[in-house]
N, C-alpha and C positions, 0 to 999 in steps of 0.2 A: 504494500500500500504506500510505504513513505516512497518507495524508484518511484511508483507512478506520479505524486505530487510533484516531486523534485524534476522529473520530467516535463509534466504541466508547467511545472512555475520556470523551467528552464525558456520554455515554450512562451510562456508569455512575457517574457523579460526578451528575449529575440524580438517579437513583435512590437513591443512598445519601445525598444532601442529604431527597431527602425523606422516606424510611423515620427519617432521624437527627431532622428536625424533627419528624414526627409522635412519633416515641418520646419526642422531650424535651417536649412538650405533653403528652401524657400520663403520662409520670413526675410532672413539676413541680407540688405542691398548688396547688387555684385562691387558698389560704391559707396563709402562714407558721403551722407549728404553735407558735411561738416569737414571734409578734408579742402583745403583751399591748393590751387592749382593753377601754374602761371605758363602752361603748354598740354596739347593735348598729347594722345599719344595711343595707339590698337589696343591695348587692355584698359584705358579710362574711358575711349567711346565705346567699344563693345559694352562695357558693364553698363555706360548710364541706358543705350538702346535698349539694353535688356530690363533695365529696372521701370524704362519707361513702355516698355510690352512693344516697341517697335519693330517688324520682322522688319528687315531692311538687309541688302546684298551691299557686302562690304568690298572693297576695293579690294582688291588684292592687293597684300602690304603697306598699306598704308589707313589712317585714320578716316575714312571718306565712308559714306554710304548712300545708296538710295532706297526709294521706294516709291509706290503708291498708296495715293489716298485720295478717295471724295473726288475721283477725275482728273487729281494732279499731280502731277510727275516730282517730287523732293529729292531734296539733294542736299546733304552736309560734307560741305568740304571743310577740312582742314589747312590752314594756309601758311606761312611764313610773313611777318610784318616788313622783312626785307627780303625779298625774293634775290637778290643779288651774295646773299649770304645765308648758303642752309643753313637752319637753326633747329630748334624745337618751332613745335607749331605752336604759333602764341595768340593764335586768332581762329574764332569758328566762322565760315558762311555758309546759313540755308538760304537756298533759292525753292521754288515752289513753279511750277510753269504749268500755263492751260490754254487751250484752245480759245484764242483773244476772241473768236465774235464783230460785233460791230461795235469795234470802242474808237473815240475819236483820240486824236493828239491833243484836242483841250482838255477833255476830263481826263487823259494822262498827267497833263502838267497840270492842272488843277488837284489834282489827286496827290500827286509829289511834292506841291506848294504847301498840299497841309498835313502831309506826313510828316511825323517825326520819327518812325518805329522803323521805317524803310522806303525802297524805292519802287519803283514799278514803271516796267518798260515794254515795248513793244521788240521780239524778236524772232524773226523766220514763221511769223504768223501764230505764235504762242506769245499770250503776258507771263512777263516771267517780274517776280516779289522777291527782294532778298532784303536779308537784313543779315549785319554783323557783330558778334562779340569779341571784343577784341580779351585778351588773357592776362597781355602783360600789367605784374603789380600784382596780380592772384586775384581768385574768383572762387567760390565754393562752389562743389559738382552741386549742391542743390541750387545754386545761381543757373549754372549751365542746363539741369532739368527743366527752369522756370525758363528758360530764354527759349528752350527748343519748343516744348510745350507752348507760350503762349506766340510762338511763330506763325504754328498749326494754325493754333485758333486764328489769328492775324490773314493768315494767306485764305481761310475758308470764309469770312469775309469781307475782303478784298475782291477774291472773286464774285460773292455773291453782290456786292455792289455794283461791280463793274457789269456785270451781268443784266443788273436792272438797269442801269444807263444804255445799256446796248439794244 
């Protein structure tokens, strides 16, 4: 009777070790939102995409990814603030690009006139919306989550603006 317990309870401490590691692996960010960081770099964007549930095709080798969303093509590049001297990458740019419609050049430059968040241009028959976060001086990865996230939201109505204008 006591093998069979001691089996049991071997039996149930396996299972509740593994249900508690799987739970703590997915609790735990692949990223400290609290860690501050003055260059990006494939294991700090990997981890915030993943904390932010983005499935997104990374560059090969490099910090860069895309995707889709909502009908628009996204894009974080990683960049260099001196392109004449490889460095770390100390700057993020998302662009966001969609099928321009009938938008004029006025409510383009009326649109940029009264942005502050970003730009918005007319290219190869797609509006393309970028905005940048520059790194240097440090940023906390929860800054960088808040900047990629409220981009999203930024470029889905952007479009939907432009959309009604058109």
């Amino acid at each position: 009777m006591q093998n069979i317990m001691r089996q049991i309870l071997v039996i149930a401490c396996l299972i509740f070790a593994l249900m508690g590691s799987s739970f703590a692996a997915s609790s735990i960010p692949a990223v400290q939102d609290s860690k501050i960081v003055s260059a990006s770099d494939i294991p700090l964007m990997v981890g915030i995409m993943k904390d932010l549930r983005i499935e997104a095709e990374q560059v090969e080798g490099e910090p860069d990814f895309s995707w889709t969303q909502n009908d628009m093509d996204l894009t974080l590049t990683s960049l260099w603030s001196n392109p004449e001297a490889e460095g770390p990458y100390d700057e993020l740019m998302l662009s966001a690009r969609w099928a321009a419609g009938d938008v004029s050049e006025e409510s383009l430059s009326n649109w940029n006139a009264a942005s502050r968040w970003g730009r918005l241009y007319l290219a190869e028959g797609e509006l393309v919306f970028e905005s940048d976060l520059h790194l240097m001086g440090g940023v906390t990865v929860k800054s960088i989550k808040g900047f990629i996230t409220r981009f999203m939201e930024r470029a889905e109505a952007t479009r939907e603006e432009m959309e009604a204008q058109g």
